[in-house]
Biopython code that builds the backbone (N, CA, C, O; Angstrom):
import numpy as np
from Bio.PDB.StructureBuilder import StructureBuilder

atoms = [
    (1, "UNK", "N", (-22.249, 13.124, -11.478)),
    (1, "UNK", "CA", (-21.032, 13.476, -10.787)),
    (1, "UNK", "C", (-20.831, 12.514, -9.622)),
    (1, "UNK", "O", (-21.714, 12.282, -8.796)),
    (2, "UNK", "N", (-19.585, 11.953, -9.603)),
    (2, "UNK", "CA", (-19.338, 10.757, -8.218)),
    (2, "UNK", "C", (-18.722, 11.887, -7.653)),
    (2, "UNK", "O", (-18.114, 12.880, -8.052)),
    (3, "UNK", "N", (-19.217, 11.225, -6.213)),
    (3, "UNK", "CA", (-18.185, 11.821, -4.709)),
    (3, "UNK", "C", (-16.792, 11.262, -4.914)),
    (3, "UNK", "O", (-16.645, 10.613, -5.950)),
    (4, "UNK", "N", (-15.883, 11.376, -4.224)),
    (4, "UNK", "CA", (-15.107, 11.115, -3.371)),
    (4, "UNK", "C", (-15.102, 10.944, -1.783)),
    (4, "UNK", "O", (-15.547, 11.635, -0.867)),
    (5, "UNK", "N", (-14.335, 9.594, -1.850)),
    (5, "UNK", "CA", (-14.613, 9.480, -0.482)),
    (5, "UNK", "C", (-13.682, 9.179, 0.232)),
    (5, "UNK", "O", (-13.136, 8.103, -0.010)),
    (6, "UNK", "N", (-13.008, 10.274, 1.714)),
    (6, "UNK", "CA", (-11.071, 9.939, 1.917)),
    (6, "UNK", "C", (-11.614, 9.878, 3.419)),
    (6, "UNK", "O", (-12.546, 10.282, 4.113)),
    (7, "UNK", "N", (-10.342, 9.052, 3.490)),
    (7, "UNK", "CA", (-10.600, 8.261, 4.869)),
    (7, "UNK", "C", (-9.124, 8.495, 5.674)),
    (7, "UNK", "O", (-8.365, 8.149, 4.768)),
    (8, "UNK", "N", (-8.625, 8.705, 6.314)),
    (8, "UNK", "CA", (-7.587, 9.207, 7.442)),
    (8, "UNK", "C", (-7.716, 8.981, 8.475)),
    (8, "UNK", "O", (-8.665, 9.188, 9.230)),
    (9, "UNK", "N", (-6.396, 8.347, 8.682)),
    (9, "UNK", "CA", (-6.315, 7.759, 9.983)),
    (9, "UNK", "C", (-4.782, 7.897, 10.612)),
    (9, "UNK", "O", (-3.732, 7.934, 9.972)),
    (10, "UNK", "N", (-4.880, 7.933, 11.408)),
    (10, "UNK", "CA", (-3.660, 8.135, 12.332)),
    (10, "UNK", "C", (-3.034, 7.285, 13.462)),
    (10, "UNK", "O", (-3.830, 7.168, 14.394)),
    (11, "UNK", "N", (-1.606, 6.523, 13.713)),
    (11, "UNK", "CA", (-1.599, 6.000, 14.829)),
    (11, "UNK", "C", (-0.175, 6.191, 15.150)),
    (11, "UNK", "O", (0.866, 6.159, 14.493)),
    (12, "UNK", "N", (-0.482, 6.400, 16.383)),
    (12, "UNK", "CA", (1.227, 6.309, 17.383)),
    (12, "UNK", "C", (1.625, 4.900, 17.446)),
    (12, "UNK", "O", (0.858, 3.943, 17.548)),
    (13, "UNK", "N", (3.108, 4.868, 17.362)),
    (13, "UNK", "CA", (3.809, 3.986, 17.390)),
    (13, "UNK", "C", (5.084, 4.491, 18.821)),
    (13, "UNK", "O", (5.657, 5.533, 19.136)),
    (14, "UNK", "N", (5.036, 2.710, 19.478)),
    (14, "UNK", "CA", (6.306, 2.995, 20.653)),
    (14, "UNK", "C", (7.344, 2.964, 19.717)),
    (14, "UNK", "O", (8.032, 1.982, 19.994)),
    (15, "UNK", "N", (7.874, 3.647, 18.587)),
    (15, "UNK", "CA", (9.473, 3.438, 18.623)),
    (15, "UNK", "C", (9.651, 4.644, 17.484)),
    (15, "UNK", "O", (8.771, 5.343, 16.983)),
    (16, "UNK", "N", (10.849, 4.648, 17.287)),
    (16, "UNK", "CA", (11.198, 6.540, 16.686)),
    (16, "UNK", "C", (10.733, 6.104, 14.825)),
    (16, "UNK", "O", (10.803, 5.056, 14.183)),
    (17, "UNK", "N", (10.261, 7.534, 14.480)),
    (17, "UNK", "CA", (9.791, 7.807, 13.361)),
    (17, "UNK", "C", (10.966, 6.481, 12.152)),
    (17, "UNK", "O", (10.668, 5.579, 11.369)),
    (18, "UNK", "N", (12.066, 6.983, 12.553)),
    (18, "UNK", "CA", (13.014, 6.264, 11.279)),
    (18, "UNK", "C", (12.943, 4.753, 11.359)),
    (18, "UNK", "O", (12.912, 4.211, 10.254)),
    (19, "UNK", "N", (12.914, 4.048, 12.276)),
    (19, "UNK", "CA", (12.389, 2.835, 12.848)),
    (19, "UNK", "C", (11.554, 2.365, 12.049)),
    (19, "UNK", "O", (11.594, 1.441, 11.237)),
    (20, "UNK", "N", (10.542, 3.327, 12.454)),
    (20, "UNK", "CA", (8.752, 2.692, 11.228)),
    (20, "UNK", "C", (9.377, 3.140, 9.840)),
    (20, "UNK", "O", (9.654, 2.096, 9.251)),
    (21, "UNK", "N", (9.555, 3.707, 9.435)),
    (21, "UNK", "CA", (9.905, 4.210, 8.216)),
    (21, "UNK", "C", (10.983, 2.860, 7.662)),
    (21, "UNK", "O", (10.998, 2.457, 6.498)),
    (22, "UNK", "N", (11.708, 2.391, 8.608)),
    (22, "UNK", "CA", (12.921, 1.414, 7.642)),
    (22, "UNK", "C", (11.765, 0.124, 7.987)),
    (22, "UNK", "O", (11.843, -0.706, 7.081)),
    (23, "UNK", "N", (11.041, -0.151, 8.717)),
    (23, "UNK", "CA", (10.344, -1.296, 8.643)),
    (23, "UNK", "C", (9.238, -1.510, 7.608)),
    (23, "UNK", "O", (8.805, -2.616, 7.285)),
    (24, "UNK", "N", (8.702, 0.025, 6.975)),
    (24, "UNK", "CA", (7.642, -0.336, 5.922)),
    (24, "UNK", "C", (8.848, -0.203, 4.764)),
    (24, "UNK", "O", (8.200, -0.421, 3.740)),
    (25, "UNK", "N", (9.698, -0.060, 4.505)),
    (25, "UNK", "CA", (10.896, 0.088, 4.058)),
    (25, "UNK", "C", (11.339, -0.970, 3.581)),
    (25, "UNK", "O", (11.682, -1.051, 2.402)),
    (26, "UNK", "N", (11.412, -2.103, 4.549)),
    (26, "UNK", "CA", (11.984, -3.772, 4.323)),
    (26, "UNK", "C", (10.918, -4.678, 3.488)),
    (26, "UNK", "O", (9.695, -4.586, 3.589)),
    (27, "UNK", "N", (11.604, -5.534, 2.679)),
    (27, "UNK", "CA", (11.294, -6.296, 2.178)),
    (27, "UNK", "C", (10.079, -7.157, 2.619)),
    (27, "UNK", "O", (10.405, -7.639, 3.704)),
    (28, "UNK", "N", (8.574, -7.664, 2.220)),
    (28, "UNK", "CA", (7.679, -7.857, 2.992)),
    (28, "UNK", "C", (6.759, -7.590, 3.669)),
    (28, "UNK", "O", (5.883, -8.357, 4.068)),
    (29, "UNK", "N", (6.937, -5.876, 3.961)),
    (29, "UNK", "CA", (5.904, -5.132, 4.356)),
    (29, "UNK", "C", (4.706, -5.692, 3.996)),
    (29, "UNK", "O", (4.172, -6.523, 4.730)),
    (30, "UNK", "N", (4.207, -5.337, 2.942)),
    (30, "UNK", "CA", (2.956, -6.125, 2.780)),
    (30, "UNK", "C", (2.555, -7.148, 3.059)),
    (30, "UNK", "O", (1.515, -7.322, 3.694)),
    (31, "UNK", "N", (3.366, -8.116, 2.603)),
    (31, "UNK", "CA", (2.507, -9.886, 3.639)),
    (31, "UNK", "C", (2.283, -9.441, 5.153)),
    (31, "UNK", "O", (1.303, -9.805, 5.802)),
    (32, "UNK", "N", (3.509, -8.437, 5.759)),
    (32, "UNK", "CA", (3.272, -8.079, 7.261)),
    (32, "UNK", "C", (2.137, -7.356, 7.827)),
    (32, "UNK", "O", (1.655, -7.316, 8.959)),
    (33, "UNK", "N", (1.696, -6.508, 6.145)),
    (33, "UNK", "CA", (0.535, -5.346, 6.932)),
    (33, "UNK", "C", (-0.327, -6.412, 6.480)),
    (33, "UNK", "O", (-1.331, -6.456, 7.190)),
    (34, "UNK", "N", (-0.324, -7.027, 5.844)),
    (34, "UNK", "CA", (-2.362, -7.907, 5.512)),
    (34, "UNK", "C", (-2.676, -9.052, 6.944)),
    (34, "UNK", "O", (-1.997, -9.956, 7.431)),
    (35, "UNK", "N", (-3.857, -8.555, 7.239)),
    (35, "UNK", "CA", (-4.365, -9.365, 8.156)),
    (35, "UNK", "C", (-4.467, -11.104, 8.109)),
    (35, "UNK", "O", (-5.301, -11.480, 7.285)),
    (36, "UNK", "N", (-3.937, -11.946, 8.667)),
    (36, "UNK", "CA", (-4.230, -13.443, 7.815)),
    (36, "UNK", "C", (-5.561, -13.738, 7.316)),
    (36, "UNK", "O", (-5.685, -14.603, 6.449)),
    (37, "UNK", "N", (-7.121, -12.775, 8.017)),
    (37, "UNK", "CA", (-7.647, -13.463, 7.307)),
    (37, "UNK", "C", (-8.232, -12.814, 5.911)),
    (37, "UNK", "O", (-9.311, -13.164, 5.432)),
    (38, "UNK", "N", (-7.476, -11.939, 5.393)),
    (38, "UNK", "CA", (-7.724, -11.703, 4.281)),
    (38, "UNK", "C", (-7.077, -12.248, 2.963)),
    (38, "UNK", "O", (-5.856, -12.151, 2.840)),
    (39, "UNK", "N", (-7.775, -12.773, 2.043)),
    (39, "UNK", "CA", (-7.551, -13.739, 1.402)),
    (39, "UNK", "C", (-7.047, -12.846, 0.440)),
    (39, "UNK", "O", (-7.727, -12.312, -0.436)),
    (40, "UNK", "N", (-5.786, -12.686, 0.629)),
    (40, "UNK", "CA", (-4.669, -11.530, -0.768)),
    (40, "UNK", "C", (-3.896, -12.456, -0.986)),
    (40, "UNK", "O", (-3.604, -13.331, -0.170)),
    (41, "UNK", "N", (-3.277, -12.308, -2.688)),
    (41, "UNK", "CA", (-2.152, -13.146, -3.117)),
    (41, "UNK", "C", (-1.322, -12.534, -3.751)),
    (41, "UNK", "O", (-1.619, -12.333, -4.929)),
    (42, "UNK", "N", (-0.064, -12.030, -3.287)),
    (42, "UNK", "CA", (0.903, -11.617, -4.583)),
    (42, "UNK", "C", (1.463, -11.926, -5.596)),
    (42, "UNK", "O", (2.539, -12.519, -5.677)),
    (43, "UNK", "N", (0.808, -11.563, -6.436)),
    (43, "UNK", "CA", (1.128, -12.156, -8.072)),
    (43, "UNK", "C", (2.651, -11.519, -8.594)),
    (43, "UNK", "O", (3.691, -12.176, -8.615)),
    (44, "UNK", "N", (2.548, -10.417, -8.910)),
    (44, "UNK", "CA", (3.811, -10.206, -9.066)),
    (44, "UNK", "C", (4.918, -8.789, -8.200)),
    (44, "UNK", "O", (4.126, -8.191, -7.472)),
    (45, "UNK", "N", (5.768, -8.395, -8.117)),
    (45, "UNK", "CA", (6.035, -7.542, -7.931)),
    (45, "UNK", "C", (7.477, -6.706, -8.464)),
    (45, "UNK", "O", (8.471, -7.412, -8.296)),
    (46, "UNK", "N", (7.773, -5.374, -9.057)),
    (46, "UNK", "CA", (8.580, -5.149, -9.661)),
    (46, "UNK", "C", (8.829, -4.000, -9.336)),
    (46, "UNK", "O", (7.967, -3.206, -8.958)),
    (47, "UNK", "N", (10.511, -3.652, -9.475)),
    (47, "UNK", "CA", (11.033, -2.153, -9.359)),
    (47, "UNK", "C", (11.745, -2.193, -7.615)),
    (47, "UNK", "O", (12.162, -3.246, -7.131)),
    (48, "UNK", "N", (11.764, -1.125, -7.007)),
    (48, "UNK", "CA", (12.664, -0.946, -5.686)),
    (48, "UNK", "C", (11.675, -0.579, -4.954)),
    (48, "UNK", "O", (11.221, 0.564, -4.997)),
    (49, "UNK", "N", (11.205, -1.543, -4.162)),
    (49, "UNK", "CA", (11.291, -1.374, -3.026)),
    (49, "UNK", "C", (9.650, -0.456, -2.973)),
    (49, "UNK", "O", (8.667, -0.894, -3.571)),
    (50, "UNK", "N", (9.623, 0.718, -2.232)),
    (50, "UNK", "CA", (8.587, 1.736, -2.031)),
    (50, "UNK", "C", (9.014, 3.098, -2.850)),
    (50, "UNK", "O", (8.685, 4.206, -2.427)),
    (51, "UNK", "N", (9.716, 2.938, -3.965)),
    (51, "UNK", "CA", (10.071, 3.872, -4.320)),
    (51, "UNK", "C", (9.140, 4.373, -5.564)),
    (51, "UNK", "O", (8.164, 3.667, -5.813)),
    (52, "UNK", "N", (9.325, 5.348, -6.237)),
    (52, "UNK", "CA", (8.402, 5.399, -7.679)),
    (52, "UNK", "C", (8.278, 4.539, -8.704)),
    (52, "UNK", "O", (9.257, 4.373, -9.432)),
    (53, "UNK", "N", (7.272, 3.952, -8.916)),
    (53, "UNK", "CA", (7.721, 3.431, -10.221)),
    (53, "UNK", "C", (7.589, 1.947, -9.999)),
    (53, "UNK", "O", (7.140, 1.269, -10.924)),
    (54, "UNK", "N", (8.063, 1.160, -8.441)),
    (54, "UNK", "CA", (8.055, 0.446, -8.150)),
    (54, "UNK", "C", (6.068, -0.399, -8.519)),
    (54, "UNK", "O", (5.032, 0.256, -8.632)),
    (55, "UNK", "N", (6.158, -1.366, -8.575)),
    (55, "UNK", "CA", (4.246, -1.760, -8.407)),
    (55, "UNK", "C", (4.133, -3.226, -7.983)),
    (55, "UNK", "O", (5.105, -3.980, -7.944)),
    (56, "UNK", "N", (3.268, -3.471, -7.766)),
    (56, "UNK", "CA", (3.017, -4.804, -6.956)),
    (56, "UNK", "C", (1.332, -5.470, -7.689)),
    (56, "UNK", "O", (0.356, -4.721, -7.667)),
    (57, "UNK", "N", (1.242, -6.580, -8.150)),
    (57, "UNK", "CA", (-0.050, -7.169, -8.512)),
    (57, "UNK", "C", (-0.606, -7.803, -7.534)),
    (57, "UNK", "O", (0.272, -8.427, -6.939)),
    (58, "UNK", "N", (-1.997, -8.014, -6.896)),
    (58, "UNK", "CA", (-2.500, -8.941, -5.860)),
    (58, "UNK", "C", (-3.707, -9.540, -6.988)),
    (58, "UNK", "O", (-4.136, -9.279, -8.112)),
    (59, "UNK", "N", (-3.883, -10.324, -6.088)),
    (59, "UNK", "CA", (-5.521, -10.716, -5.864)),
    (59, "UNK", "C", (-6.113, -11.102, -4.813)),
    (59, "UNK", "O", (-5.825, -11.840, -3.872)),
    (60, "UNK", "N", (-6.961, -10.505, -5.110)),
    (60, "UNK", "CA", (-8.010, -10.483, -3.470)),
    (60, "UNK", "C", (-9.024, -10.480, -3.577)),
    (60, "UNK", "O", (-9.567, -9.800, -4.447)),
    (61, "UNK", "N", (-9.628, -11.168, -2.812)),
    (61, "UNK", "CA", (-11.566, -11.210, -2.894)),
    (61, "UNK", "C", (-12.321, -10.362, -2.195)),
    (61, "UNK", "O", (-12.144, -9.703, -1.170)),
    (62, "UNK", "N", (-13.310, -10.527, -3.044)),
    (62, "UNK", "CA", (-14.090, -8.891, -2.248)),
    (62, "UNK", "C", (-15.459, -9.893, -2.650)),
    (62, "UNK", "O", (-15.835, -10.135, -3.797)),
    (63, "UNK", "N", (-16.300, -10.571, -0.931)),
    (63, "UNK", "CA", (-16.938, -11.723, -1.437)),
    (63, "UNK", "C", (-16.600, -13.167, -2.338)),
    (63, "UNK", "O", (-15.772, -13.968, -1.906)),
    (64, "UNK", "N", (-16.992, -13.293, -3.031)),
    (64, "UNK", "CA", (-16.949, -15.059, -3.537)),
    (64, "UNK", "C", (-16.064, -14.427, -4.851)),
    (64, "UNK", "O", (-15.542, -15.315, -5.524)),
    (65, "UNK", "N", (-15.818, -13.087, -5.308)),
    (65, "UNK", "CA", (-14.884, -12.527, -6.545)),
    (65, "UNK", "C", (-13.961, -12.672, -6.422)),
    (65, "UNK", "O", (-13.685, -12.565, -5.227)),
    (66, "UNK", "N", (-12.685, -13.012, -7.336)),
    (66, "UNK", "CA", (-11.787, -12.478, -7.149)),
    (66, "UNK", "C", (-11.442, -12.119, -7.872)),
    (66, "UNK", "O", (-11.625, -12.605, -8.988)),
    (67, "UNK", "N", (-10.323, -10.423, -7.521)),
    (67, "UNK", "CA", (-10.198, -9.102, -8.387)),
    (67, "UNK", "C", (-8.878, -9.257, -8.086)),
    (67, "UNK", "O", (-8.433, -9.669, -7.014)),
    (68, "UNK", "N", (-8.006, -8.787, -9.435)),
    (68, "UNK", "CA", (-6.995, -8.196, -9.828)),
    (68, "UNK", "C", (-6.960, -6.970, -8.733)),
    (68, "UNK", "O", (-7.859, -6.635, -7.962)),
    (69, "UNK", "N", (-5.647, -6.401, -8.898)),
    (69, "UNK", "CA", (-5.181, -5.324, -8.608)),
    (69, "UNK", "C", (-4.080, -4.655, -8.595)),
    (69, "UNK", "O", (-3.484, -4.803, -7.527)),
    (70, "UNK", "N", (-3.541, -3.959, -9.357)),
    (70, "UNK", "CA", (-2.187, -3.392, -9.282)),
    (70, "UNK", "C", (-2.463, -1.963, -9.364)),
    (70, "UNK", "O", (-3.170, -1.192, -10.013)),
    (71, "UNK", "N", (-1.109, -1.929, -7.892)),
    (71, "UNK", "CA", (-1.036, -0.664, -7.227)),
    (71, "UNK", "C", (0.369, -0.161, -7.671)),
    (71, "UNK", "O", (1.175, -0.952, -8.162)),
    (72, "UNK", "N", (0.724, 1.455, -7.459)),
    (72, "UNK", "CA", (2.399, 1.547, -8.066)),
    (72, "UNK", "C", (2.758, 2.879, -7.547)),
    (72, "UNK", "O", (2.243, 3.955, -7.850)),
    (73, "UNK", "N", (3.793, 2.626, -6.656)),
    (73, "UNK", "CA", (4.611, 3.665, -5.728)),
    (73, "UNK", "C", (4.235, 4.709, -6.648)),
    (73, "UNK", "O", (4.066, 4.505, -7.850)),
    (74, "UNK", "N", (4.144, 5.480, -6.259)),
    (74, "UNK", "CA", (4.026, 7.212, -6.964)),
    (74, "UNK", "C", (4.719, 8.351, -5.849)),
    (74, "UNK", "O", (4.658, 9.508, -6.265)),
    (75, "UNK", "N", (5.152, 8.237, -4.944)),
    (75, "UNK", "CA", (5.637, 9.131, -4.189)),
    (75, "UNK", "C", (6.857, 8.599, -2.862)),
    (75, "UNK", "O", (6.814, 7.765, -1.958)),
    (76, "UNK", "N", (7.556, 9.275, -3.194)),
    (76, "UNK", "CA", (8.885, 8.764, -1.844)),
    (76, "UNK", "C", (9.617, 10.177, -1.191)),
    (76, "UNK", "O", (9.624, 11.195, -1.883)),
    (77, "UNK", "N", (10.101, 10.182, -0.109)),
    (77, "UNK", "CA", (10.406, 11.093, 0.207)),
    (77, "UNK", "C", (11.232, 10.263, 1.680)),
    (77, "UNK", "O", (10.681, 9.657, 2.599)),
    (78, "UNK", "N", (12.582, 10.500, 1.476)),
    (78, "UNK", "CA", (13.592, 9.229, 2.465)),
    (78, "UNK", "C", (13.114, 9.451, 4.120)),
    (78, "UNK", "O", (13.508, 10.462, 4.701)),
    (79, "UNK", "N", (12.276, 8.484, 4.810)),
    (79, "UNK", "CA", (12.362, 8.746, 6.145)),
    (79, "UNK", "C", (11.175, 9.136, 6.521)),
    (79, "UNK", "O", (10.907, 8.930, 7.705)),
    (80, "UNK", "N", (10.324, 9.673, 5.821)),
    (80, "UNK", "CA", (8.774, 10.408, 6.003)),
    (80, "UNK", "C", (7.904, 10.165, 5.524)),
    (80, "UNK", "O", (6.869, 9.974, 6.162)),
    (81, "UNK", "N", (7.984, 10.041, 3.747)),
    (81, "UNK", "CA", (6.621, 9.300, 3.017)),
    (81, "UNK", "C", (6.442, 8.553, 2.108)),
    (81, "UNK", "O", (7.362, 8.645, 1.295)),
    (82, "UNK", "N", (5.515, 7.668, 1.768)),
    (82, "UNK", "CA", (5.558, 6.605, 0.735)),
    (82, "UNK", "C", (3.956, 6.673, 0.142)),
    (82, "UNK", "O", (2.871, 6.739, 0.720)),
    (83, "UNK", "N", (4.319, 6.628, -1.190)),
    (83, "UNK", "CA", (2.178, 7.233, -1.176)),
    (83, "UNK", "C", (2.268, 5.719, -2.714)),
    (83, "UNK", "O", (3.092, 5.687, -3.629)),
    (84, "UNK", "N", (1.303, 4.863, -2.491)),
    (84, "UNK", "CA", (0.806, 3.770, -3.894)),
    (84, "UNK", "C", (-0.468, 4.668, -3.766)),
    (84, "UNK", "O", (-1.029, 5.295, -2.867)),
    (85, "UNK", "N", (-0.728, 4.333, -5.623)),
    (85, "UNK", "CA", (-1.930, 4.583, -6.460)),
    (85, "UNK", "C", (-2.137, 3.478, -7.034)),
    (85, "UNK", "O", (-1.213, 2.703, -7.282)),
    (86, "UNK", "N", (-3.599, 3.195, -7.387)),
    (86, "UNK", "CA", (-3.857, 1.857, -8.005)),
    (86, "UNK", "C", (-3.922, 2.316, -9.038)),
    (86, "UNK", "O", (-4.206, 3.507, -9.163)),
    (87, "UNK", "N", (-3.679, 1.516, -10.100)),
    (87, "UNK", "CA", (-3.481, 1.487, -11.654)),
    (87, "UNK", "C", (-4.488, 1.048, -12.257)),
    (87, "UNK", "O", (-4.881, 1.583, -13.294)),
    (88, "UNK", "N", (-5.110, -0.051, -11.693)),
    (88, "UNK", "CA", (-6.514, -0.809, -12.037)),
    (88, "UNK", "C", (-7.008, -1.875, -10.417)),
    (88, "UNK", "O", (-6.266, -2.469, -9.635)),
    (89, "UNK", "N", (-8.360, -1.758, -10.428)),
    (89, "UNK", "CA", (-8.603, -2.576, -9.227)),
    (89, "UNK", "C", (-9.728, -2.578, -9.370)),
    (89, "UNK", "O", (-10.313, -2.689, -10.447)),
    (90, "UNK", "N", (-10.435, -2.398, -7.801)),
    (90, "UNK", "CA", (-11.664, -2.657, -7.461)),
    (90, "UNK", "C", (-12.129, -1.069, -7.441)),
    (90, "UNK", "O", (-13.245, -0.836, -7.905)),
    (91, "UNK", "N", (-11.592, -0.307, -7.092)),
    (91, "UNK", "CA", (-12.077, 1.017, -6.828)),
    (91, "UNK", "C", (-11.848, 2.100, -8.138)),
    (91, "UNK", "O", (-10.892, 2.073, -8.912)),
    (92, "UNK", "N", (-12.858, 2.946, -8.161)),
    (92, "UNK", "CA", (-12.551, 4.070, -8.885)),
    (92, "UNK", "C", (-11.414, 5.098, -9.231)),
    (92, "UNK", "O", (-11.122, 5.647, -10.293)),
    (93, "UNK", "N", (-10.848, 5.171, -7.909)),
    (93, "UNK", "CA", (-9.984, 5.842, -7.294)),
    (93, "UNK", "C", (-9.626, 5.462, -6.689)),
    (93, "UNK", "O", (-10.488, 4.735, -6.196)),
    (94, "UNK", "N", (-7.823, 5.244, -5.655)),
    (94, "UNK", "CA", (-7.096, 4.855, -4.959)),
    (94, "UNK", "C", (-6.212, 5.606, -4.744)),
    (94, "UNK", "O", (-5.398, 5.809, -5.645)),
    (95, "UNK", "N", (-6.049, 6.401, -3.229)),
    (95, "UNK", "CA", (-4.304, 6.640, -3.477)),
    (95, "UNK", "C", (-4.433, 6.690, -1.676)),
    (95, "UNK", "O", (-5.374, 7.072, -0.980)),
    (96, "UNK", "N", (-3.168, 6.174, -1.309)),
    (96, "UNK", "CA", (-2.836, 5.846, -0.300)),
    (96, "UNK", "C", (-1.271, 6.496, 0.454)),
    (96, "UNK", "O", (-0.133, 6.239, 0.060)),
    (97, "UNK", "N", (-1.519, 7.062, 1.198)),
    (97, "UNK", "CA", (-0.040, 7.877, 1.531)),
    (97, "UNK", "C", (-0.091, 7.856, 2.767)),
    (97, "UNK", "O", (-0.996, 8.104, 3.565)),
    (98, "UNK", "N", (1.514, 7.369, 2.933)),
    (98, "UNK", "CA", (1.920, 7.116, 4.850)),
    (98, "UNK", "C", (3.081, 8.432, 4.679)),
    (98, "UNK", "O", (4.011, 8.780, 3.951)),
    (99, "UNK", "N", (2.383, 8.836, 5.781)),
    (99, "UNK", "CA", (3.442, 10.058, 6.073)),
    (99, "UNK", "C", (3.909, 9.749, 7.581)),
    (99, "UNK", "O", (3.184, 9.842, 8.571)),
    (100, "UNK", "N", (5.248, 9.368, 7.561)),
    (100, "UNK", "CA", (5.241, 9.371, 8.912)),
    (100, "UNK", "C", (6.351, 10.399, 9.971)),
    (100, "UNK", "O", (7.217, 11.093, 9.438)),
    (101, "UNK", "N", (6.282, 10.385, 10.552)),
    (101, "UNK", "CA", (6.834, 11.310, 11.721)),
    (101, "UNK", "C", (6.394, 12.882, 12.009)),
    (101, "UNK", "O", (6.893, 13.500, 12.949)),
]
sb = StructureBuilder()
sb.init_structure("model")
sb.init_model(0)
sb.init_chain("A")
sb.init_seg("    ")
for serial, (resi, resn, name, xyz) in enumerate(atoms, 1):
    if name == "N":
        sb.init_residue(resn, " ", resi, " ")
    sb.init_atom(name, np.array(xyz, "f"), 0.0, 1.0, " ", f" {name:<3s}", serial, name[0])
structure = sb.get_structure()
């Protein structure tokens, strides 16, 4: 039997809930949230935006590897939440959800 293992985190932002919400919202988010020195590449990406259905391919190294990965909107809710699940990757399990305000 594997564990699970969930990790939560929380942070305040200076500016109003709808603000953050239209900025992970815009086009790019992701090149904006990856740190430069993490060595991610977007291979492909398809569908709207953060919405369902939508998915995105990377590759990224984890050490001297480099791994595939495609992740794919599974949850929207206008103004409050956006949740990706990985489809295939590095991990067993993946799911990731910003709830904000």
């Amino acid at each position: 039997m594997s564990k699970s293992l969930v990790f939560e985190a929380r942070s305040r932002a200076p500016i109003p809930a709808t603000e953050l919400f239209a900025w992970h919202a815009r086009e790019g988010a992701l090149a904006r949230l990856t740190p430069p020195w993490e060595r991610m590449e977007l291979l492909e990406r398809t569908g709207d935006g953060i919405h369902p259905g939508a998915r995105v391919v990377m590759r990224m190294r984890m050490g001297p590897i480099p791994r595939r990965w495609v992740a794919e909107h599974t949850a929207y809710v206008e103004g409050s939440l956006f949740q990706d699940t990985q489809v295939s990757g590095p991990f067993s399990k993946w799911v990731h959800t910003h709830q904000i305000g």
